[in-house]
C-alpha positions as CSV (number, residue, x, y, z in Angstrom):
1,X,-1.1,5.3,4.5
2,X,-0.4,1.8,6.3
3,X,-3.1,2.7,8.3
4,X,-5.9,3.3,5.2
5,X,-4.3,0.1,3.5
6,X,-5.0,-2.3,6.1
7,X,-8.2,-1.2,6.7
8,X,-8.9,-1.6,2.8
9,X,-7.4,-4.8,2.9
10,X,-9.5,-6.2,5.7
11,X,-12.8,-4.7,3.8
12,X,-11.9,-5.9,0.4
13,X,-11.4,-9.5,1.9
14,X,-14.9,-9.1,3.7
15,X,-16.7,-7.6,0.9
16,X,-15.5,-10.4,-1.3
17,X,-13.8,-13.4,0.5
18,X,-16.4,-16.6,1.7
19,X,-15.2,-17.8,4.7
20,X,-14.0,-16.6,8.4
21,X,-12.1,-13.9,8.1
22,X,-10.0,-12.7,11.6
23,X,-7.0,-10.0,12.2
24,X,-3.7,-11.3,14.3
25,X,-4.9,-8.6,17.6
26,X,-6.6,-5.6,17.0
27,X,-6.2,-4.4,13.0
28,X,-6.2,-0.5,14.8
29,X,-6.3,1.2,17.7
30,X,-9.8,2.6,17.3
31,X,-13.3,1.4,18.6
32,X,-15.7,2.8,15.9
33,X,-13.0,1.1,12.9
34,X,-13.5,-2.3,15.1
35,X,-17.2,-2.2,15.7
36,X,-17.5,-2.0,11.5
37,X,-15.2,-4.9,11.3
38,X,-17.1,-7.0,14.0
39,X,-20.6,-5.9,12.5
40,X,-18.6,-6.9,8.7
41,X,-18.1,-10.7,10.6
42,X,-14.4,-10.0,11.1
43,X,-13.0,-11.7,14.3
44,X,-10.0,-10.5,16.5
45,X,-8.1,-13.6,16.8
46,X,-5.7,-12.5,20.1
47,X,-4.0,-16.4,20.3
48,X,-3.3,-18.9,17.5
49,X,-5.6,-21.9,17.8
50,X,-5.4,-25.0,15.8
51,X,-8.2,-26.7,14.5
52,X,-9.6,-22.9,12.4
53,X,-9.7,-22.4,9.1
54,X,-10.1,-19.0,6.8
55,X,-8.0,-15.9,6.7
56,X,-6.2,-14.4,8.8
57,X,-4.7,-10.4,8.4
58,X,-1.5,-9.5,9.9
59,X,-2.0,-5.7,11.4
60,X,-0.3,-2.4,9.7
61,X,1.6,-3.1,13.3
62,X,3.4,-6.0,11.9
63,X,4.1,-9.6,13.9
64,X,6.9,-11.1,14.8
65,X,8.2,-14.0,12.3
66,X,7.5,-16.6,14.6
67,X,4.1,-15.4,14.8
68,X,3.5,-15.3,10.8
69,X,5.0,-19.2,10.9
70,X,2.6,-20.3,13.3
71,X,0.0,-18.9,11.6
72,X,0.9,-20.0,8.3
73,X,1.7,-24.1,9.6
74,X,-1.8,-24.3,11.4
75,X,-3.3,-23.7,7.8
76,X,-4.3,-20.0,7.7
77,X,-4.4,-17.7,4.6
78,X,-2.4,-14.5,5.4
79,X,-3.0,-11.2,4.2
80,X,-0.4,-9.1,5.1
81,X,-1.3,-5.8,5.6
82,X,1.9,-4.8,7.4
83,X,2.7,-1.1,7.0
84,X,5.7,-0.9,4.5
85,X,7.5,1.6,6.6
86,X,7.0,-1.2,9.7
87,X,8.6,-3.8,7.0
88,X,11.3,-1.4,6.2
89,X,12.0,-1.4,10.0
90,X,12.0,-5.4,10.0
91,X,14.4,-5.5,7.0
92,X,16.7,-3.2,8.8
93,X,16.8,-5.2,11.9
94,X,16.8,-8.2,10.3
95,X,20.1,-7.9,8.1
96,X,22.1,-6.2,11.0
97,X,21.1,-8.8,13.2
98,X,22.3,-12.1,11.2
99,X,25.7,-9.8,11.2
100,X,25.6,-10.3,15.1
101,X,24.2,-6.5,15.6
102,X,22.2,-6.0,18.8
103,X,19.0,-3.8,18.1
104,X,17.9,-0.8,20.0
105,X,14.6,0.0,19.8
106,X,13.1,3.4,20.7
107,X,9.8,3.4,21.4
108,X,7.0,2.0,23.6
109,X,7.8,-1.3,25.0
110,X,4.3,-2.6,24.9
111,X,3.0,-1.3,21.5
112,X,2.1,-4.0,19.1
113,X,4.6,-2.8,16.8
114,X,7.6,-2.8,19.2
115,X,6.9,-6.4,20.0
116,X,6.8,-7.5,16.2
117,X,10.0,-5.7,15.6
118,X,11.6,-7.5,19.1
119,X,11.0,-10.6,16.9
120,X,13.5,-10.3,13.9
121,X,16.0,-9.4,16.2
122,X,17.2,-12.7,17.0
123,X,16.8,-12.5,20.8
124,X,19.1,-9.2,20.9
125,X,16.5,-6.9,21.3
126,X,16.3,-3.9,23.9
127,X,13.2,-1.7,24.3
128,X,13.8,2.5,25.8
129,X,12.0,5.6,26.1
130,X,14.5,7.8,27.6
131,X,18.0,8.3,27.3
132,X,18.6,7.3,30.8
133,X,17.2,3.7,29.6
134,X,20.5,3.3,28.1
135,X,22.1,2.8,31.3
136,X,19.6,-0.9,31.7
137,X,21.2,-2.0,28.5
138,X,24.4,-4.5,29.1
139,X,27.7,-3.4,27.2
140,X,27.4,-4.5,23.7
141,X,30.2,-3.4,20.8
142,X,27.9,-3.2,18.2
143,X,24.5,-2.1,18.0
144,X,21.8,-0.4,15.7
145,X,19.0,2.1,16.6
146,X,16.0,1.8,15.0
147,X,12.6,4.1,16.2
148,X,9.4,2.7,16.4
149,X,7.8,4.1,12.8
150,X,4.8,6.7,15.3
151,X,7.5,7.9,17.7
152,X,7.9,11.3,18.7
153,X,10.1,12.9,16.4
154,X,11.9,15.7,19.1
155,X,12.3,12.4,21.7
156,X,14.1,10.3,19.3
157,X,16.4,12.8,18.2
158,X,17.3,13.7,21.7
159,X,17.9,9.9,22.0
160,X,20.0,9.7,18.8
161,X,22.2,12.7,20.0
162,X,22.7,11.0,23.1
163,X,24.3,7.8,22.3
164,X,26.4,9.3,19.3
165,X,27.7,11.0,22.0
166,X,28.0,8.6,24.7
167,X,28.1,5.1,21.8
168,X,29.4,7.2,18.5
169,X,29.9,3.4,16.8
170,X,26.4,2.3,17.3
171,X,24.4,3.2,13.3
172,X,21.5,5.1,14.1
173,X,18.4,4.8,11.3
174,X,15.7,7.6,12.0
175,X,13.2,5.2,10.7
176,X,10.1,7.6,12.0
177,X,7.4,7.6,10.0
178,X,7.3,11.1,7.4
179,X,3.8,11.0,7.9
180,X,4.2,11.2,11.8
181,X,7.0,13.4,11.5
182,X,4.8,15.9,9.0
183,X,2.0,16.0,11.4
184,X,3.6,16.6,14.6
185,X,5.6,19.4,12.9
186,X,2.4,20.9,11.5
187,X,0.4,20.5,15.2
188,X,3.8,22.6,16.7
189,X,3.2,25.2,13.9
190,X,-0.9,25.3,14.5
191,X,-0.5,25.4,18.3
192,X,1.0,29.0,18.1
193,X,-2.0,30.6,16.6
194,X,-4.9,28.1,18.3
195,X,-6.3,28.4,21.9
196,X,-6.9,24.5,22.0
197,X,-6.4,21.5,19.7
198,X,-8.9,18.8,19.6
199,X,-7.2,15.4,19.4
200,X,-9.4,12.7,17.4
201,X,-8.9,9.1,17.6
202,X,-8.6,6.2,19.8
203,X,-7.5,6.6,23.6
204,X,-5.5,3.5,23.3
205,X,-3.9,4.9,20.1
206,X,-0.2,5.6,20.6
207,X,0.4,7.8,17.8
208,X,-2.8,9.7,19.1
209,X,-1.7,9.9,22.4
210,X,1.5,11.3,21.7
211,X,0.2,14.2,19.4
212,X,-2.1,15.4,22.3
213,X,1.2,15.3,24.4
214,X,2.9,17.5,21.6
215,X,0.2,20.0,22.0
216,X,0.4,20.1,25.7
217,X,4.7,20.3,25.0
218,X,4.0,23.8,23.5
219,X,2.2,25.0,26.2
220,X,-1.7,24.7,24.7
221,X,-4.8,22.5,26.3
222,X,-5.5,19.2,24.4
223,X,-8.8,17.8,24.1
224,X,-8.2,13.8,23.3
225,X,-11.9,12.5,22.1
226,X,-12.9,9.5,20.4
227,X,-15.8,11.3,19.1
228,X,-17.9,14.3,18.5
229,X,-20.2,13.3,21.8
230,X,-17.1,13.9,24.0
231,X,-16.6,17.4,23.3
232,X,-15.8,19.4,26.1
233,X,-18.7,22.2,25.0
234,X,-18.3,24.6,28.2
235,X,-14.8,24.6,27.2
236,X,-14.1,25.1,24.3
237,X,-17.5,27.8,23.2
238,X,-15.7,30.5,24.8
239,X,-12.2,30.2,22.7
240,X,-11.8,31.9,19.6
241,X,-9.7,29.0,17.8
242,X,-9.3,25.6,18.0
243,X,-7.2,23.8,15.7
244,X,-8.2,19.4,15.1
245,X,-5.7,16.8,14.4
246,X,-6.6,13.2,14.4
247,X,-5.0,9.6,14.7
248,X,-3.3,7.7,11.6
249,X,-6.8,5.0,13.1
250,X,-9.1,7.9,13.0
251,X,-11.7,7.5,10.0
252,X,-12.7,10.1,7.9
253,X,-16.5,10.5,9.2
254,X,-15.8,10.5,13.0
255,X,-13.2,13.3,12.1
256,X,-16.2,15.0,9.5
257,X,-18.5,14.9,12.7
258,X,-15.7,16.5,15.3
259,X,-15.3,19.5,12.8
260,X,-19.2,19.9,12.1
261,X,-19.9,20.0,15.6
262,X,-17.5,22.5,16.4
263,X,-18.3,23.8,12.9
264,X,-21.9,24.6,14.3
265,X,-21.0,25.8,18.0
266,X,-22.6,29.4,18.7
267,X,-19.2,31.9,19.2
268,X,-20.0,34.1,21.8
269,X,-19.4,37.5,19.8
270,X,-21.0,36.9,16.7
271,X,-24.8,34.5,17.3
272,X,-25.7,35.4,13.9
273,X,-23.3,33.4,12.1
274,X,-25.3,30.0,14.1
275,X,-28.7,31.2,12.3
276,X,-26.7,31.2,9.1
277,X,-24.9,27.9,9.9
278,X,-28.2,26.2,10.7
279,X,-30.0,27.1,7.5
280,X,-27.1,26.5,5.4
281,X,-27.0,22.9,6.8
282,X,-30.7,22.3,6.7
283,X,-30.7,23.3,2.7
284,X,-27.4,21.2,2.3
285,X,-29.1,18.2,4.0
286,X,-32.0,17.8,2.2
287,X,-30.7,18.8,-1.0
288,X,-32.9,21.6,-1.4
289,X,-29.9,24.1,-2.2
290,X,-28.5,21.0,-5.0
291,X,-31.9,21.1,-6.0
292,X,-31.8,25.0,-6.9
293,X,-28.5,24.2,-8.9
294,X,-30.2,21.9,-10.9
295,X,-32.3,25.1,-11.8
296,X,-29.9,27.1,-12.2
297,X,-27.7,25.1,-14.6
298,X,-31.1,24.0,-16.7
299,X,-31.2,28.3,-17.1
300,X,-27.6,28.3,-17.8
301,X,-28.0,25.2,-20.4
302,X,-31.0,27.2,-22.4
303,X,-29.2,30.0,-22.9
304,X,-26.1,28.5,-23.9
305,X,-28.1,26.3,-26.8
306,X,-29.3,29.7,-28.2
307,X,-33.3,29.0,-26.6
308,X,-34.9,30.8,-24.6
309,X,-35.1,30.3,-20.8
310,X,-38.1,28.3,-19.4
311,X,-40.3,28.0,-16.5
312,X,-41.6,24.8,-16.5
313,X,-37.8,23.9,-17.8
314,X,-36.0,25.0,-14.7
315,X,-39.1,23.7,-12.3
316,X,-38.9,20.4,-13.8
317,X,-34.9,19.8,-13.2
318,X,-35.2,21.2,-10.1
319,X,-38.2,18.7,-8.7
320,X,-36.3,15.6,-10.9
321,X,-33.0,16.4,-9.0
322,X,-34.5,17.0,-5.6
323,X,-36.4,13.7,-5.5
324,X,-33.5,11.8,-7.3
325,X,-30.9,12.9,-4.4
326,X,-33.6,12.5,-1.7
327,X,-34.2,9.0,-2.8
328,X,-30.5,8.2,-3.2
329,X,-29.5,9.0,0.1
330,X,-32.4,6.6,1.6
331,X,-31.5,3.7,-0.7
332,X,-27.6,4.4,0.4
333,X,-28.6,5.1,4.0
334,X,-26.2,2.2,5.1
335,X,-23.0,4.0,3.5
336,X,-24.4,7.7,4.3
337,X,-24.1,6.7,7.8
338,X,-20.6,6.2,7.9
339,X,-20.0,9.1,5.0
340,X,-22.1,11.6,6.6
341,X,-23.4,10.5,10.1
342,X,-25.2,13.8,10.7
343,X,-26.9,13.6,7.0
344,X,-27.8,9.5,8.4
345,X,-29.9,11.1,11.4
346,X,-31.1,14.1,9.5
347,X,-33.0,12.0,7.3
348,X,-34.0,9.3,10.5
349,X,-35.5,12.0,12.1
350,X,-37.3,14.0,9.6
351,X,-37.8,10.5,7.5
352,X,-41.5,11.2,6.8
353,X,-41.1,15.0,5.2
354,X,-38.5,13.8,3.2
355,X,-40.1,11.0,1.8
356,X,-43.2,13.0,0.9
357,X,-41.1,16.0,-0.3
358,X,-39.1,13.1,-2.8
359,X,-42.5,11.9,-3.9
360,X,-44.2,15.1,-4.3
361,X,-41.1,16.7,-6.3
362,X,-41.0,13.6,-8.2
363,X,-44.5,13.8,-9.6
364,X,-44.6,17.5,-10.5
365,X,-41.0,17.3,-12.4
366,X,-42.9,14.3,-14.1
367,X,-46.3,16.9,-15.0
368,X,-44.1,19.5,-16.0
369,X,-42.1,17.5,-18.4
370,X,-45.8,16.6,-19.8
371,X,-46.7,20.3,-20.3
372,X,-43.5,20.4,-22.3
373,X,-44.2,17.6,-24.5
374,X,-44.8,14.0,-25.1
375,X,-41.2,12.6,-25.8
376,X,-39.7,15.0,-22.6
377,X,-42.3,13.5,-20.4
378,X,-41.4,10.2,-21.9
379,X,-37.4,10.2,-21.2
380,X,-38.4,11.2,-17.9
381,X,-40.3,8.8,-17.1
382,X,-37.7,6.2,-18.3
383,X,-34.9,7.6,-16.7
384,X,-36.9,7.7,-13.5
385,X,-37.9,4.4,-13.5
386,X,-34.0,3.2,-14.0
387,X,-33.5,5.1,-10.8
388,X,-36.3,3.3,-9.1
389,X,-34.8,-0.2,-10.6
390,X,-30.9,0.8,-9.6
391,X,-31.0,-1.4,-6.3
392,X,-33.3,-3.8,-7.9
393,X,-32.4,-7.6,-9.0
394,X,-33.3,-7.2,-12.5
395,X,-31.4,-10.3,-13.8
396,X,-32.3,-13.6,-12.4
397,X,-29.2,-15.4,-9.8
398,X,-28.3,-18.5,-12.7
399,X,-27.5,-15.6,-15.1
400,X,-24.5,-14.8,-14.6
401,X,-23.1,-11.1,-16.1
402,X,-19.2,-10.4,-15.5
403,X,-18.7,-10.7,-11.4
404,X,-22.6,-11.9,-11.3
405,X,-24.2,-8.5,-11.9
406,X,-27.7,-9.0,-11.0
407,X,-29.0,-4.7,-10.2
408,X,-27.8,-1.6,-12.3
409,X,-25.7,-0.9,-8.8
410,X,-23.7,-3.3,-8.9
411,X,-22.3,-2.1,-12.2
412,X,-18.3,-0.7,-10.5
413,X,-19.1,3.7,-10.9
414,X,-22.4,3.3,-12.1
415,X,-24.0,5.7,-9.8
416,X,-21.8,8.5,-11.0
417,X,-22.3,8.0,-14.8
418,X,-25.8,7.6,-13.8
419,X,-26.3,11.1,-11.8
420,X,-24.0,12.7,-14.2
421,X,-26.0,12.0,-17.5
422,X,-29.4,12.4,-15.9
423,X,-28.4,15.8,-15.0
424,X,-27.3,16.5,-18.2
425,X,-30.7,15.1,-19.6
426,X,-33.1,16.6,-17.4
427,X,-31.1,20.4,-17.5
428,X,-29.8,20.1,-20.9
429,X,-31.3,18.0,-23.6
430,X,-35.1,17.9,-22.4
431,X,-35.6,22.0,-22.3
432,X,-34.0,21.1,-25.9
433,X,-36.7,18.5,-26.9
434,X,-39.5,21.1,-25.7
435,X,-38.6,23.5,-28.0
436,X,-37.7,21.3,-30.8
437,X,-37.5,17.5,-31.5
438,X,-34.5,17.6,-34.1
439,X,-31.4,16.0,-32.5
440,X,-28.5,18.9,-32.8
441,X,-24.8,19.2,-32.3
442,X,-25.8,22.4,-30.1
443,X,-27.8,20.1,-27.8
444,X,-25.3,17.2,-28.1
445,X,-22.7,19.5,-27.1
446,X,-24.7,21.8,-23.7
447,X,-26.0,18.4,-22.4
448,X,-22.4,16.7,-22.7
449,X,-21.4,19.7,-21.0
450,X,-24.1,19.9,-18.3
451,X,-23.1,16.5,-17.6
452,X,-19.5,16.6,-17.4
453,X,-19.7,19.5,-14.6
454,X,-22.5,17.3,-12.9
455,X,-20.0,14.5,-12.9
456,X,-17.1,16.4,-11.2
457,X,-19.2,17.4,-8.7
458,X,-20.4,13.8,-7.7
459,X,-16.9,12.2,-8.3
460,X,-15.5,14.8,-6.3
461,X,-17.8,14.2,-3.5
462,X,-17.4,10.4,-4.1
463,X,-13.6,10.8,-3.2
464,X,-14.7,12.1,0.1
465,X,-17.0,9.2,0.8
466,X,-14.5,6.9,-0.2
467,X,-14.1,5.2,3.4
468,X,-18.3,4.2,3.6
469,X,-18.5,2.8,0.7
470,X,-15.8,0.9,0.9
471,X,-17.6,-0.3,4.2
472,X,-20.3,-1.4,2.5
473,X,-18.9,-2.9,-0.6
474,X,-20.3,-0.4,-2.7
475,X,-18.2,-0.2,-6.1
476,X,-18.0,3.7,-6.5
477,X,-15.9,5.3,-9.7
478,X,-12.7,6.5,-6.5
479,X,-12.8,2.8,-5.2
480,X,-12.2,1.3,-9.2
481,X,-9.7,3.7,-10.3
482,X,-7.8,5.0,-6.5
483,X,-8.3,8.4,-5.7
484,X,-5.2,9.6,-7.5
485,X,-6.1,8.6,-10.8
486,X,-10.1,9.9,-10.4
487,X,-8.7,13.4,-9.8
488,X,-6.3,13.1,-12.8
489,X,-9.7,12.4,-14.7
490,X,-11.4,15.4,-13.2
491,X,-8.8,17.5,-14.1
492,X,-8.5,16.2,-17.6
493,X,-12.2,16.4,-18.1
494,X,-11.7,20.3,-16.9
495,X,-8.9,21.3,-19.5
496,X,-11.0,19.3,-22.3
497,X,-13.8,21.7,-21.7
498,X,-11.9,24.7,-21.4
499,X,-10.5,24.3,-24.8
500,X,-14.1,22.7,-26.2
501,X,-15.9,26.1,-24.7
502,X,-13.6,28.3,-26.2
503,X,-13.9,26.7,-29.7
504,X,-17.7,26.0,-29.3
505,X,-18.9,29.4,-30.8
506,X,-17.3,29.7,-33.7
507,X,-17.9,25.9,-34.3
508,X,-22.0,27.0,-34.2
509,X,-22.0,24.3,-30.8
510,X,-22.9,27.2,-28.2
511,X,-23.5,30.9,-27.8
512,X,-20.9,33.4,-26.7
513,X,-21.8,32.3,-23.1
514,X,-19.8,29.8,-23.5
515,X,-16.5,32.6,-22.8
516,X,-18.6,32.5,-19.9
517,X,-18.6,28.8,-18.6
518,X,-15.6,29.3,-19.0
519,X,-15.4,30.9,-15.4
520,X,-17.2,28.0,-14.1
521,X,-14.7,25.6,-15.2
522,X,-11.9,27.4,-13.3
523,X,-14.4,27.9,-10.3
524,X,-14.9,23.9,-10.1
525,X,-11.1,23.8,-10.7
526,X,-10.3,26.0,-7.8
527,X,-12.0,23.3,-5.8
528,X,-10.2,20.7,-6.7
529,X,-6.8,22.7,-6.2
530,X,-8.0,23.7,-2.6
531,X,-8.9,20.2,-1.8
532,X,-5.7,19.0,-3.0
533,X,-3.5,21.4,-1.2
534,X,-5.7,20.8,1.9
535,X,-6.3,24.6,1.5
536,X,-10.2,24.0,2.8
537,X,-11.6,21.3,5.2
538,X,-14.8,19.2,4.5
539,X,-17.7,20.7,6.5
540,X,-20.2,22.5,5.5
541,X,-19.0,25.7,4.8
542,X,-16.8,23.8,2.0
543,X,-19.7,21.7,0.9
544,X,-21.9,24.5,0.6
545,X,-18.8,26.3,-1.5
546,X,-19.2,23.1,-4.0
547,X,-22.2,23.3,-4.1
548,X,-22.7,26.7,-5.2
549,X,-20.9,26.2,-8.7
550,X,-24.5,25.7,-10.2
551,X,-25.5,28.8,-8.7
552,X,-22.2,30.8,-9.7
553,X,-23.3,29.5,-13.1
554,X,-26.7,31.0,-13.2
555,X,-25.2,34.1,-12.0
556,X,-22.6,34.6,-14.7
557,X,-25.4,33.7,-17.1
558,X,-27.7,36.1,-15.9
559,X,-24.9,38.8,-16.4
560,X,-24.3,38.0,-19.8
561,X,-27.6,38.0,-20.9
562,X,-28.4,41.4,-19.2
563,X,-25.0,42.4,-21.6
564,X,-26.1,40.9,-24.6
């Protein structure tokens, strides 16, 4: 959490802030986080210079007091993104230490967040590792122990049993981290039943460190890699298992990458399952299997409105989606590489087909919305030609609208209301218009539907991408309204529709399918729950589980029309 926050912090303040921005040292102990922030014009300011001006972020380390003061007198704005667990330590050491305490300090002497909490001691500091440190520390009759917040949890409670033994009137706070503490109890648990445990994150990272030294504790090989082109192949392609744990510092797509490479490693027993894994990727990465959902839901959609099932319907939502979500990802290409780095180099390297697939697909989901009609061909072609526009200036500089909105993207969530109505459009409302131009509750009601599943879908996947687009400033529905309170949403958008579907048929809004949707609700919702929990991993196995809810759709669809 302190680690997340500070990182926020900084990127808010470069996304938004004019002037130089720096962080007091290093904000994290990880070289891909720091080459974003350098590349996002944010400077590591190692002394305190006078003569600067701008901003300056205080680490999720902390500083010592002296350190903030000096800052603060030579004219800097501080942004303190100290961890609140580190300030909890501070406060601790601080109000024992105007009583005349002397502070004992387990952890590593060096670590910037040792050497911030040295400073609100008052002087009376003392730094150990071991127990046999204790013996370097002069007689004192009062004394508190503290733990640096990433310690190891087993070391520090060998420590504290030790001087309530030897010191029983010293206070002893286990101020360890519950986050450190929960992980280093789950890597024990996962190194019974793994062969190896690769360690993400940076080799300068204590807390990363010292998890790879818990794995070794219980007897299993650690792998400590900063990323996936460090992987030990020869290795670790003969195990069976291998459990990954990673860093507080470790983002979320240098993680994504370590599991999708291992993800796609060939297991010696069973080659078949790499033929599977490399189709499944190829369809996931260029949207073609999204694309066939589209289908599928536009099939789902017609027979839920009480029409009847079309060709050219299905075809056209299928070619609208595929060139919509091949176009997005090139116009988001700068947050898609830190979201999805192996998605970023799929599309560099097969750039050309995937440009002429987008414009190909686009123009024959535009001639078969003709076929069907005038006014469908029409709303396509509008709501086309917003997508096209989304990254466009389309309101001159001097005009200002709320934070100077000049494009449809820099609307905050915009691009997942967007996706989500034009799905429900293109699968719901124009097989509708084909058939009939009368405006109906029925086709109200399927394309609000159609919509609200697309939207879960993308706001779910905009929760995992939360990180890059932060990166890059972009505004997403999860960055506006936390993570917390987007799931909340998704989950009260889920029960809303459960009820509305079971209601819909005797209101005359649906056909009898919609018992069936009702499956589809609880299939999306089991996603949600698994995510949650942390009962499934991103990678593609998981992605391709999401994605399949369009499919599952179409299949429970099919059934109940072969049982009507």
């Amino acid at each position: 959490m302190g680690v997340r926050r500070a990182v926020e912090m900084v990127l808010d303040a470069a996304n938004r802030q004019q002037g130089p921005i720096y962080t007091c040292g290093p904000l994290i102990h990880n070289p891909q986080v720091l080459e974003i922030l350098a590349e996002k014009g944010v400077t590591v300011l190692h002394d305190i210079p006078g003569g600067k001006h701008g901003s300056v972020v205080i680490r999720a380390h902390g500083v010592p007091p002296q350190a903030r003061q000096a800052l603060a007198h030579d004219g800097y704005a501080i942004i303190d993104a100290t961890c609140p667990r580190v300030i909890k330590v501070q406060t601790i050491i601080r109000k024992y230490a105007k009583e005349g305490y002397v502070a004992i300090i387990v952890g590593d002497k060096d670590h910037p967040e040792v050497v911030g909490l040295l400073g609100y001691a008052g002087g009376k500091g003392h730094v150990i590792s071991h127990p046999d440190d204790l013996d370097e520390i002069p007689p004192v009759e009062r004394a508190i122990v503290v733990a640096q917040t990433t310690q190891d949890g087993h070391l520090f409670d060998h420590i504290a049993r030790t001087i309530k033994e030897r010191f029983p009137h010293f206070k002893v706070f286990n101020t360890i981290c519950d986050s450190t503490v929960k992980r280093q109890t789950e890597i024990r648990e996962m190194a019974e039943s793994v062969d190896a445990v690769v360690v993400v994150g940076g080799l300068d990272s204590g807390n990363t460190r010292r998890l790879a030294q818990v794995v070794e504790q219980e007897g299993v090989r650690a792998f400590h890699i900063e990323s996936e082109a460090e992987i030990d192949f020869k290795a670790i392609e003969p195990l069976d298992s291998v459990g990954i744990t990673a860093g507080a510092s470790t983002p979320n797509w240098v993680i994504k990458n370590v599991y999708r490479t291992l993800e796609a490693l060939p297991h010696q027993k069973r080659r078949w399952r790499l033929a599977v894994f490399r189709i499944r990727r190829w369809l996931l990465l260029s949207n073609l299997y999204l694309a066939v959902g589209a289908g599928c839901l536009s099939y789902a959609c017609a027979l839920l409105s009480g029409i009847r099932p079309g060709l050219a319907s299905a075809l056209m939502a299928v070619c609208y989606v595929l060139s919509m979500h091949i176009l997005n990802n090139f116009i988001g290409r700068e947050a898609v590489r830190y979201n999805d780095p192996d998605r970023a180099s799929f599309y560099d390297f097969n750039r050309l087909i995937l440009l002429t697939l987008a414009i190909v697909s686009g123009g024959v989901g535009l001639f078969m919305a003709f076929i069907q009609g005038p006014v469908p061909f029409l709303v396509l072609c509008i709501i086309s030609l917003l997508g096209v526009l989304y990254k466009v200036k389309i309101i001159p500089g001097r005009l200002k609208v709320g934070k100077k909105i000049q494009r449809i993207s820099d609307i905050p969530g915009s691009k997942t209301v967007l996706i989500a109505v034009a799905w429900g459009i293109v699968t719901a409302a124009l097989p509708h218009l084909s058939v009939s131009l009368k405006i109906t509750p029925t086709m109200l009601f399927v394309s609000l539907w159609a919509s609200v599943m697309a939207f879960v879908r993308t706001a779910f996947f905009d929760v995992l991408d939360m990180q890059g687009d932060r990166i890059v400033g972009q505004e997403s529905l999860p960055i506006v309204l936390g993570e917390r309170k987007t799931f909340r949403i998704l989950e009260q958008l889920l029960v809303i529709f459960l009820v509305a579907l079971i209601f819909a048929p005797m209101m005359h809004l649906a056909t009898t399918l919609a018992y069936g949707m009702l499956l589809s609700v609880f299939y999306m919702a089991a996603i949600l729950v698994a995510f949650r929990r942390h009962w499934a991993v991103p990678g593609f196995r998981f992605e391709f589980l999401v994605e399949t809810l369009f499919v599952f759709t179409a299949i429970v669809s099919g059934l109940w029309q072969l049982l009507a």
